[in-house]
C-alpha positions as CSV (number, residue, x, y, z in Angstrom):
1,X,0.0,0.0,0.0
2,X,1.5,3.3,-1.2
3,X,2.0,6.2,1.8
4,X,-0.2,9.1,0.1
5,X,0.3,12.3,2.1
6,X,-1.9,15.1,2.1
7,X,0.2,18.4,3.2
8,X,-1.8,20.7,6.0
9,X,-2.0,23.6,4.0
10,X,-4.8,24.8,6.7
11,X,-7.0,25.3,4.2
12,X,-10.6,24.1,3.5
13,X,-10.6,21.5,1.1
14,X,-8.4,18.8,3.5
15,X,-11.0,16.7,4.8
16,X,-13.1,16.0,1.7
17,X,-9.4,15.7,-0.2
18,X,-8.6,12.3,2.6
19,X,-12.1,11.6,2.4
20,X,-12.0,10.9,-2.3
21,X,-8.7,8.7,-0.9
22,X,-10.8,6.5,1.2
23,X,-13.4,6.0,-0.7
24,X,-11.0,4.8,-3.6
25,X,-9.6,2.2,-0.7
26,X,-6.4,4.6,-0.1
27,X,-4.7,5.6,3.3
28,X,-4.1,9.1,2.8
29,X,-2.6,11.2,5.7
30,X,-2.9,15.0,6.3
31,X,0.6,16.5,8.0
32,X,3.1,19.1,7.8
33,X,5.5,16.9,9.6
34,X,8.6,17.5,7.4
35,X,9.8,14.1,7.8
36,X,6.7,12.7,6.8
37,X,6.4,14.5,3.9
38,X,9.6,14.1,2.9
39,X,9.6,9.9,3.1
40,X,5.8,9.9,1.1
41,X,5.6,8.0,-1.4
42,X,2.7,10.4,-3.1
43,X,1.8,13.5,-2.1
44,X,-0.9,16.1,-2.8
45,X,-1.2,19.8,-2.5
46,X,-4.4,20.9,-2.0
47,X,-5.5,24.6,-1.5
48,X,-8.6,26.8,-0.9
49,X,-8.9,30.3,-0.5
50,X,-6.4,33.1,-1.7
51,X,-2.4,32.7,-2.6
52,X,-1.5,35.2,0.1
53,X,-3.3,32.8,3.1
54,X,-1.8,29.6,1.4
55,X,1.7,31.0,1.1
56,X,1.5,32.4,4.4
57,X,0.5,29.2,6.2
58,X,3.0,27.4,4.6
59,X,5.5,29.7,5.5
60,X,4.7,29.5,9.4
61,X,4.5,25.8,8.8
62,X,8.3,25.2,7.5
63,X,7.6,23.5,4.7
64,X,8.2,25.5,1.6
65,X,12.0,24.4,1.2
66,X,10.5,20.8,1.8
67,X,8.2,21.1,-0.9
68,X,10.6,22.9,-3.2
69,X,13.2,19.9,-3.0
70,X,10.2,17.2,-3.1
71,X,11.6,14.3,-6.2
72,X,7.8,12.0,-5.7
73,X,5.2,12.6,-7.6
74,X,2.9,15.5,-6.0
75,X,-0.2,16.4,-6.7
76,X,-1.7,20.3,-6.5
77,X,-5.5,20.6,-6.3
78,X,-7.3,23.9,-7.6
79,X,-5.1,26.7,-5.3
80,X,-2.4,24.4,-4.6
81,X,-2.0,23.9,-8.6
82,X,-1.7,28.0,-8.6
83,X,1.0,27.6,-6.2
84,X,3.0,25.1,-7.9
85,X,3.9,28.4,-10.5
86,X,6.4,31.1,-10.2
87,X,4.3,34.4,-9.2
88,X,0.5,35.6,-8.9
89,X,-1.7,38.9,-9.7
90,X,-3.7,37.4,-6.3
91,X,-2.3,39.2,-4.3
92,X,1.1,40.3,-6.4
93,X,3.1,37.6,-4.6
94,X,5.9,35.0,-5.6
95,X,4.7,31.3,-5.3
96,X,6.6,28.2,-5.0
97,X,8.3,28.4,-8.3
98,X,8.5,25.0,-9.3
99,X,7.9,25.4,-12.9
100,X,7.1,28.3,-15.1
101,X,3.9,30.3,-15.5
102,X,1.7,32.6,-13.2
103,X,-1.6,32.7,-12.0
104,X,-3.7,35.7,-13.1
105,X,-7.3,36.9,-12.8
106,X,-9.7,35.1,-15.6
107,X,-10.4,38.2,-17.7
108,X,-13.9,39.8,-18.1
109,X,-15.6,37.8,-21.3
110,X,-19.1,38.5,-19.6
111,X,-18.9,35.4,-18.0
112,X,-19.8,34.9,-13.9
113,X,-16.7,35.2,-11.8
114,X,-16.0,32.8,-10.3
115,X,-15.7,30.0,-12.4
116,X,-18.1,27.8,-10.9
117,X,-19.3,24.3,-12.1
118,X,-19.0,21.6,-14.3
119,X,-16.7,21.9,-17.6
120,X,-14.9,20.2,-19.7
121,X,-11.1,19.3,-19.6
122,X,-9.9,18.6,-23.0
123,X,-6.2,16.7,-22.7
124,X,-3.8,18.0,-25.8
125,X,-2.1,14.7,-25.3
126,X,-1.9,11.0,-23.9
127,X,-0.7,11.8,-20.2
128,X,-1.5,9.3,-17.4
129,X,-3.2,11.3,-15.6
130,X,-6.1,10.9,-18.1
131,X,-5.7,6.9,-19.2
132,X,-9.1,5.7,-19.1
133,X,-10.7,8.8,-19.4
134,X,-13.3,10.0,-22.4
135,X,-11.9,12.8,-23.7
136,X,-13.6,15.9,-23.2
137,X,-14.9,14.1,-19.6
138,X,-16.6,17.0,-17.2
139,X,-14.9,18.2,-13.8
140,X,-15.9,20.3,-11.2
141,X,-14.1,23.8,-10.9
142,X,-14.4,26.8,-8.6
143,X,-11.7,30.0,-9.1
144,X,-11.4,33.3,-10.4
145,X,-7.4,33.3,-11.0
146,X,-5.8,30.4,-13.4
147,X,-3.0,29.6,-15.3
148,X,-3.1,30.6,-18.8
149,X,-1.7,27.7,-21.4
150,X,2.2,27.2,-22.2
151,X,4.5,24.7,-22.3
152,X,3.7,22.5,-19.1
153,X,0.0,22.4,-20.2
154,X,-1.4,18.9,-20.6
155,X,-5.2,19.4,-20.7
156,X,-7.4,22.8,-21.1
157,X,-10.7,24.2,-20.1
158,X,-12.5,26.9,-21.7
159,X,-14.3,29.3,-19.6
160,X,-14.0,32.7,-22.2
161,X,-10.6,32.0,-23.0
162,X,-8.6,28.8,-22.9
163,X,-6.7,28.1,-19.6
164,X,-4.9,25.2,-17.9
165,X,-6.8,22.6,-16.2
166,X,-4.0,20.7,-16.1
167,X,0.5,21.3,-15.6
168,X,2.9,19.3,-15.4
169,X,6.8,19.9,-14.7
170,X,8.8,16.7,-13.5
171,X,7.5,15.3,-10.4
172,X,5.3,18.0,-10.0
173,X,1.5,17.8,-11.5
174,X,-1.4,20.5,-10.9
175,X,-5.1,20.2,-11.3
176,X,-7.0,23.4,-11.5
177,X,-10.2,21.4,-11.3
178,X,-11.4,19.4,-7.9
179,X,-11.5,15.7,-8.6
180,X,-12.6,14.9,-5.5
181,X,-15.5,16.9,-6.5
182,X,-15.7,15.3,-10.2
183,X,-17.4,11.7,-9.9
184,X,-16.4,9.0,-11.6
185,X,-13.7,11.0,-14.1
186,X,-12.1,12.7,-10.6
187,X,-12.1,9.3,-9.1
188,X,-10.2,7.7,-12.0
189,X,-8.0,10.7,-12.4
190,X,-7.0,10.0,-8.4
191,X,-6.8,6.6,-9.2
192,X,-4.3,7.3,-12.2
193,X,-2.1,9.5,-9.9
194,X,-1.6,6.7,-7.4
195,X,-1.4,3.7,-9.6
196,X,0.3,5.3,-12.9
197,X,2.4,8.3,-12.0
């Protein structure tokens, strides 16, 4: 059985986060014991909330040099995606800079801010996050800031303009979307990042 931790980011989304793991038959852990973290075999980032809280907490909690020098796979989840890039207008702050891009405000196509709802991911390649999943499958989002497309882009929404619903750099994959949110597609997608990554 594979250690899954969940880092205590102190934010919202923990508890339903440990609860998708269990109901897929998974042990997942939340900490921000260092040495936990740093001996997991899969880890996820998961954030609610606004950059400056996140950063902040994570910065009382000791962890950002952990997560910086992290070689498993991890896992960000809606915010903690946002953190995983170098800078954003939430706030005008520096993130965690573990691969290029920055988070900015979805801009005004006369859409309802936020981003709230189902939507389609559409993956712009065969990544194993996605094995065994329709293309064009619906997930469940919720933000107002996201990370427009470039090079560590896997999959894409559209809300108004194209954005990334998913990154990946390395070890280091983020999930604008909440797929313990998503029914069966976030389920498999979980699944995937246990069993595949």
């Amino acid at each position: 059985m594979q250690n899954i931790t969940i880092i205590n980011t102190r934010c919202a989304n923990l508890s339903s986060v440990k609860f998708a793991f269990d109901r897929l038959g998974y042990h997942a852990e939340i900490t921000d014991n260092i040495e936990q973290i740093q001996s997991a075999d899969k880890l996820i980032l998961p954030g609610v909330g606004t950059a400056r809280a996140a950063m902040k907490n994570l910065a009382e909690l000791g962890v950002i040099d952990t997560i910086r020098n992290l070689k498993q796979p991890v896992l960000g989840i809606c915010l903690g995606m946002q953190l995983m890039t170098e800078y954003s207008e939430e706030g005008n702050l520096d993130l965690l800079k573990l691969m290029a891009g920055k988070t900015e405000k979805l801009p005004d196509c006369q859409l309802p801010l936020p981003h709230m709802g189902w939507n389609k991911v559409h993956y712009v390649a065969d990544h194993p996050l996605f094995a065994g999943i329709e293309q064009d499958s619906y997930f469940y989002f919720v933000h107002s800031y996201a990370v427009l497309p470039n090079p560590h882009t896997v999959a894409t929404c559209d809300y108004g303009v194209p954005f990334s619903a998913v990154i990946q750099h390395n070890n280091f994959y983020g999930v604008q979307f909440h797929p313990e949110r998503s029914g069966k597609a976030g389920e498999k997608l979980l699944r995937n990042f246990v069993e595949n990554i």
